[in-house]
Biopython code that builds the backbone (N, CA, C, O; Angstrom):
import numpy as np
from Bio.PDB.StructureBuilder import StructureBuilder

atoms = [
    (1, "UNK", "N", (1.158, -15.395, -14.034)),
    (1, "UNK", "CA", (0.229, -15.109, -12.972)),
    (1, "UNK", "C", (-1.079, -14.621, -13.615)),
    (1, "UNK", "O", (-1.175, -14.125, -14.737)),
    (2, "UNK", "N", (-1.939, -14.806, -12.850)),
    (2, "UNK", "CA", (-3.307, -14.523, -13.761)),
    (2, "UNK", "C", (-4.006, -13.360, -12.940)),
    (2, "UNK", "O", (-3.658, -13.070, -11.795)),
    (3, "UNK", "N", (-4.949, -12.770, -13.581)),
    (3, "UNK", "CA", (-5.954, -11.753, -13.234)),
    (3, "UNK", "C", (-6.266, -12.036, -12.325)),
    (3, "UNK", "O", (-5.848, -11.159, -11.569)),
    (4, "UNK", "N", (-7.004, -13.048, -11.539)),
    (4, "UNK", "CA", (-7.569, -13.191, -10.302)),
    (4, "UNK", "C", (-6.405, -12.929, -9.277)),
    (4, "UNK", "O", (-6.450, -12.001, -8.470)),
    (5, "UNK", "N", (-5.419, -13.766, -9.363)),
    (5, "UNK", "CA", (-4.152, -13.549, -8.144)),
    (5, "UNK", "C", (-3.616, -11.866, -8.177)),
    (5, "UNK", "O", (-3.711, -11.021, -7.287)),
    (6, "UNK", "N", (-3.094, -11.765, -9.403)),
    (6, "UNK", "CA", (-3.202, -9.860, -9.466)),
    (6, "UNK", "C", (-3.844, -9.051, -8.652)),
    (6, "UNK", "O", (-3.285, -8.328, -7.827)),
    (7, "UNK", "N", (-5.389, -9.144, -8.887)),
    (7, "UNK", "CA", (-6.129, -8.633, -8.637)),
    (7, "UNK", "C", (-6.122, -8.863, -6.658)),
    (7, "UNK", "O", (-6.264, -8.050, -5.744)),
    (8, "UNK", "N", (-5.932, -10.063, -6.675)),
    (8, "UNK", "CA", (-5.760, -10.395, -5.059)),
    (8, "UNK", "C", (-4.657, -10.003, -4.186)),
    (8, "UNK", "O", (-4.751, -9.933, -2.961)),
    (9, "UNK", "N", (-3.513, -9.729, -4.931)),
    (9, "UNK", "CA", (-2.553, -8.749, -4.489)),
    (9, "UNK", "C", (-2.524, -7.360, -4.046)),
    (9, "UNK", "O", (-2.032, -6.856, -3.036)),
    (10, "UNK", "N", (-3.226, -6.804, -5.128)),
    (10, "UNK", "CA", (-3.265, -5.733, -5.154)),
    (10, "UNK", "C", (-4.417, -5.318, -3.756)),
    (10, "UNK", "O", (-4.081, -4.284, -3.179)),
    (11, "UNK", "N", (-5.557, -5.934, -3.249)),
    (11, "UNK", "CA", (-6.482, -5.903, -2.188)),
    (11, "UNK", "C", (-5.916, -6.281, -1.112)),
    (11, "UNK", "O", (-6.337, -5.752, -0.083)),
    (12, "UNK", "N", (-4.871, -7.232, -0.996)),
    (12, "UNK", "CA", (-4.206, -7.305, -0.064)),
    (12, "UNK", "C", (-3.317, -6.226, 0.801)),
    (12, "UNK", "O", (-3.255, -6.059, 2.019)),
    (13, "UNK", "N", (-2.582, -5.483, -0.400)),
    (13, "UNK", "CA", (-2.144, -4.237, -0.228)),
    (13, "UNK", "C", (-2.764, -2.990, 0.045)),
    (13, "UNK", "O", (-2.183, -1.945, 0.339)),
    (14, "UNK", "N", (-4.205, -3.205, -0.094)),
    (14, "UNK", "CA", (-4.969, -2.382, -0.170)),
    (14, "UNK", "C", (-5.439, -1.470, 1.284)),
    (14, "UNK", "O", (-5.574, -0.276, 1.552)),
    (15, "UNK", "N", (-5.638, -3.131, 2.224)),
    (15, "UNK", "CA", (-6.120, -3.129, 3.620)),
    (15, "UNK", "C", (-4.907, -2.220, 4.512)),
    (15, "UNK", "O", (-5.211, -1.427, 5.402)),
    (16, "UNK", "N", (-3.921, -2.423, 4.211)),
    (16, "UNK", "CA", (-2.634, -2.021, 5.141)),
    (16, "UNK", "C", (-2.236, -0.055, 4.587)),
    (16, "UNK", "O", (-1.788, 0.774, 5.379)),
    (17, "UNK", "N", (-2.530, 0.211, 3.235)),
    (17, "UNK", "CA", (-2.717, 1.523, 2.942)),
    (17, "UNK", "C", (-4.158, 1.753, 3.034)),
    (17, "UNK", "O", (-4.540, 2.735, 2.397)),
    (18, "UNK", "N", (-4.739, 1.328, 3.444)),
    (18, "UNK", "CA", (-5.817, 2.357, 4.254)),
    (18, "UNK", "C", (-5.581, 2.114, 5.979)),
    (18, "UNK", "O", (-5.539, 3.115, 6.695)),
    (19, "UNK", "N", (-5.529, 1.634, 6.190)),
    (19, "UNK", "CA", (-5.357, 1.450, 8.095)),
    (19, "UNK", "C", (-4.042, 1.690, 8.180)),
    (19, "UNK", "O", (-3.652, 2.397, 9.109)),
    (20, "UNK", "N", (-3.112, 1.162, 7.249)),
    (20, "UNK", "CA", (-1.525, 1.884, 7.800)),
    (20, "UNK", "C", (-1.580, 3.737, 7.767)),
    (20, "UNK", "O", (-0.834, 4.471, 8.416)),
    (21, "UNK", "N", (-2.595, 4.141, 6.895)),
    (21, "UNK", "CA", (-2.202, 5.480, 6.744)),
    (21, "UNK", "C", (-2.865, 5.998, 7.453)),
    (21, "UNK", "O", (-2.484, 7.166, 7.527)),
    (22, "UNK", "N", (-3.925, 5.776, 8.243)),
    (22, "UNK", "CA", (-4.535, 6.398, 9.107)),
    (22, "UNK", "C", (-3.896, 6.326, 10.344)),
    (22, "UNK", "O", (-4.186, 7.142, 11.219)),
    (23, "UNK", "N", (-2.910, 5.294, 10.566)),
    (23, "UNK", "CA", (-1.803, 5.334, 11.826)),
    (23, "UNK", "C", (-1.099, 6.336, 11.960)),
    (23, "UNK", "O", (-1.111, 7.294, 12.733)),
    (24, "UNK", "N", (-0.050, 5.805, 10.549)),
    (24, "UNK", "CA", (0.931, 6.632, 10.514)),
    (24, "UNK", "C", (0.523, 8.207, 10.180)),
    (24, "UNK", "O", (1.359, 9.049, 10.505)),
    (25, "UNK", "N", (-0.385, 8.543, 9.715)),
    (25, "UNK", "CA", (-1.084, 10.385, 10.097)),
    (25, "UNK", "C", (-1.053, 10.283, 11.856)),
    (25, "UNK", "O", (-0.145, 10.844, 12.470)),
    (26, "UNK", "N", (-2.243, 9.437, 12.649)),
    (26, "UNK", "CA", (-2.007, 9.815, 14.216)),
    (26, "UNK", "C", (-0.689, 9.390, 14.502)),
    (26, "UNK", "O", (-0.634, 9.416, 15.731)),
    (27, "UNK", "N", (0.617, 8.940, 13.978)),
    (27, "UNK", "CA", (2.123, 8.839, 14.750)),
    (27, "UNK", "C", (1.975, 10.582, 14.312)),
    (27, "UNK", "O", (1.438, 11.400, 15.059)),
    (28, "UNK", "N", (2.566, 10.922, 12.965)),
    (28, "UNK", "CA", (3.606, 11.879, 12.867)),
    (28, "UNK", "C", (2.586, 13.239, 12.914)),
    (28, "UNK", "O", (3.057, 14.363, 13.088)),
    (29, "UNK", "N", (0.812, 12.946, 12.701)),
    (29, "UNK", "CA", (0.347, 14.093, 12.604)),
    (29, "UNK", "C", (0.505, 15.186, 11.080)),
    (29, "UNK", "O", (-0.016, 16.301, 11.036)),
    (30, "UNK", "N", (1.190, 14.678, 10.110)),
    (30, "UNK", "CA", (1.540, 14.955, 9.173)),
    (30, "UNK", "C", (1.416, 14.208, 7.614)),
    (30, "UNK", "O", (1.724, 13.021, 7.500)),
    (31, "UNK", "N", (0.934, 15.018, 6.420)),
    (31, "UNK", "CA", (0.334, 14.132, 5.489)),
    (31, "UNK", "C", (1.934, 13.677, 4.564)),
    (31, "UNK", "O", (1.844, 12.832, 3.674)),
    (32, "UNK", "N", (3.095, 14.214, 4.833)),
    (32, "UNK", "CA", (4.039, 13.969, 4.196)),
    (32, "UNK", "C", (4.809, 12.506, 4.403)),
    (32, "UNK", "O", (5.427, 11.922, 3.514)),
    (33, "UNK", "N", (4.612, 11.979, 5.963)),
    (33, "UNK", "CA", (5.021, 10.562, 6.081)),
    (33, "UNK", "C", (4.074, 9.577, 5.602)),
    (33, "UNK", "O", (4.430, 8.568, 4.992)),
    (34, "UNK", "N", (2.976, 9.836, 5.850)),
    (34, "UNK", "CA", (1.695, 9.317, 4.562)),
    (34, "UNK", "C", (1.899, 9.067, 3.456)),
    (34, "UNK", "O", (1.612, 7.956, 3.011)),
    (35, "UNK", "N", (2.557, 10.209, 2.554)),
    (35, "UNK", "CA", (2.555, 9.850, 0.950)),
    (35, "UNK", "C", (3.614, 8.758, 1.109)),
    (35, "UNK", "O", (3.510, 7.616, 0.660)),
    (36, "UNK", "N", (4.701, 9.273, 1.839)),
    (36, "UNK", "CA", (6.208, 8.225, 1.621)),
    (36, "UNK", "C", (5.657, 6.815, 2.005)),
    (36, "UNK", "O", (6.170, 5.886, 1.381)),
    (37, "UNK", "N", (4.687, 6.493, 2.939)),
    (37, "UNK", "CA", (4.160, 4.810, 3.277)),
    (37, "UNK", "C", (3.336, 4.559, 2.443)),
    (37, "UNK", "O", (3.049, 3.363, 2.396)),
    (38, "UNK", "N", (2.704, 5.342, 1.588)),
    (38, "UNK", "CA", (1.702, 5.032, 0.287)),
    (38, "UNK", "C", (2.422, 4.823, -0.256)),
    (38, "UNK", "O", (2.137, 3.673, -0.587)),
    (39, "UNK", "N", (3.753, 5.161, -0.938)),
    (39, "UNK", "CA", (4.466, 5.462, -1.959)),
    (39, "UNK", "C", (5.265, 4.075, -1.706)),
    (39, "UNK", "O", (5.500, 3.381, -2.695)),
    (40, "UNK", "N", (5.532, 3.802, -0.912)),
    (40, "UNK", "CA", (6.982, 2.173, -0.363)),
    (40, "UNK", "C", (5.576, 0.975, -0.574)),
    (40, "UNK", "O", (5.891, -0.152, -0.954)),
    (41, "UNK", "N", (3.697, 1.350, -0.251)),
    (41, "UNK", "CA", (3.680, 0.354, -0.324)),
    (41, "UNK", "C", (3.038, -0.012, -1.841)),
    (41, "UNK", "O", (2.611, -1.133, -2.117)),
    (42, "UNK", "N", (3.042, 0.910, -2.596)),
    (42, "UNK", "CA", (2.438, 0.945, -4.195)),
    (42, "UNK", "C", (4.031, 0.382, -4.958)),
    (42, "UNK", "O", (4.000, -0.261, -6.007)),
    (43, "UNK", "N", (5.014, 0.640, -4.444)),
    (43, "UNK", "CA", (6.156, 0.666, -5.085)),
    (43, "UNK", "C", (5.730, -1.518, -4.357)),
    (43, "UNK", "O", (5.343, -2.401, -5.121)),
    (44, "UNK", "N", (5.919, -1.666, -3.243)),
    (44, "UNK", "CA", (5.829, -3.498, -3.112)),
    (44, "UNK", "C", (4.852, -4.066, -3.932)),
    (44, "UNK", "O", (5.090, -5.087, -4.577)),
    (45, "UNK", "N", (3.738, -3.477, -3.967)),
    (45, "UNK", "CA", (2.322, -3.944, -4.572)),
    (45, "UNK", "C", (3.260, -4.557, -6.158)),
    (45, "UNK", "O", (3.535, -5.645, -6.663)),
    (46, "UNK", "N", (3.444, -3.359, -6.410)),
    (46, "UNK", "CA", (3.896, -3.402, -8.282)),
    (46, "UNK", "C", (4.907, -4.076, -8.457)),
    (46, "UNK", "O", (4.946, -4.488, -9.616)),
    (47, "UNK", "N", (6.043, -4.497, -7.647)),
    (47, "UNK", "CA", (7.000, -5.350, -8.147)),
    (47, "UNK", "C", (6.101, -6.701, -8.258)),
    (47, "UNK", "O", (6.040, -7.392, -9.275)),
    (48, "UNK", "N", (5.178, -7.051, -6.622)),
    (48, "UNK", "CA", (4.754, -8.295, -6.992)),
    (48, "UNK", "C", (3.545, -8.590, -8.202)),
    (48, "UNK", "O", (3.124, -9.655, -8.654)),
    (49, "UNK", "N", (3.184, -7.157, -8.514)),
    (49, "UNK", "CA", (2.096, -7.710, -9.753)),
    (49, "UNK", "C", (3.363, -8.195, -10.730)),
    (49, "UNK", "O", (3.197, -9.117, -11.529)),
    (50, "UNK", "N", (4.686, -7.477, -10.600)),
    (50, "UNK", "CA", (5.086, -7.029, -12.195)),
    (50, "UNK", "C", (5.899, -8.606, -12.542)),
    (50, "UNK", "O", (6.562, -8.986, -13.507)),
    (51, "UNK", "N", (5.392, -9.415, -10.975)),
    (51, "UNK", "CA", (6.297, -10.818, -11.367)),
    (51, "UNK", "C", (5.315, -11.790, -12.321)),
    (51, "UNK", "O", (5.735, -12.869, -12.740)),
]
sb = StructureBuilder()
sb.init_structure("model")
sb.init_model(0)
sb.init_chain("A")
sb.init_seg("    ")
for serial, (resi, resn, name, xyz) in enumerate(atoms, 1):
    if name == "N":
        sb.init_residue(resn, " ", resi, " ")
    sb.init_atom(name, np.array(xyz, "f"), 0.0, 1.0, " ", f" {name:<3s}", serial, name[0])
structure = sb.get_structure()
């Protein structure tokens, strides 16, 4: 896989941890279900760079 597609992954993932986390703060009101949906979606991001 090359730098450009990488790189396009990773922005893809990018859009959904910024607007997913600003959701999921107004669901739970809390920054701790935040880290855990940052954290599940950095953990997807990196398997698909790491293919």
């Amino acid at each position: 896989m090359d730098v450009s597609r990488k790189l396009g992954i990773l922005v893809f993932f990018a859009v959904p941890a910024i607007i997913g986390g600003g959701i999921v703060y107004a669901i739970f009101d809390s920054w701790t279900p935040v880290f855990i949906y940052e954290t599940l979606l950095l953990l997807t991001a990196g398997g698909f760079v790491a293919k």
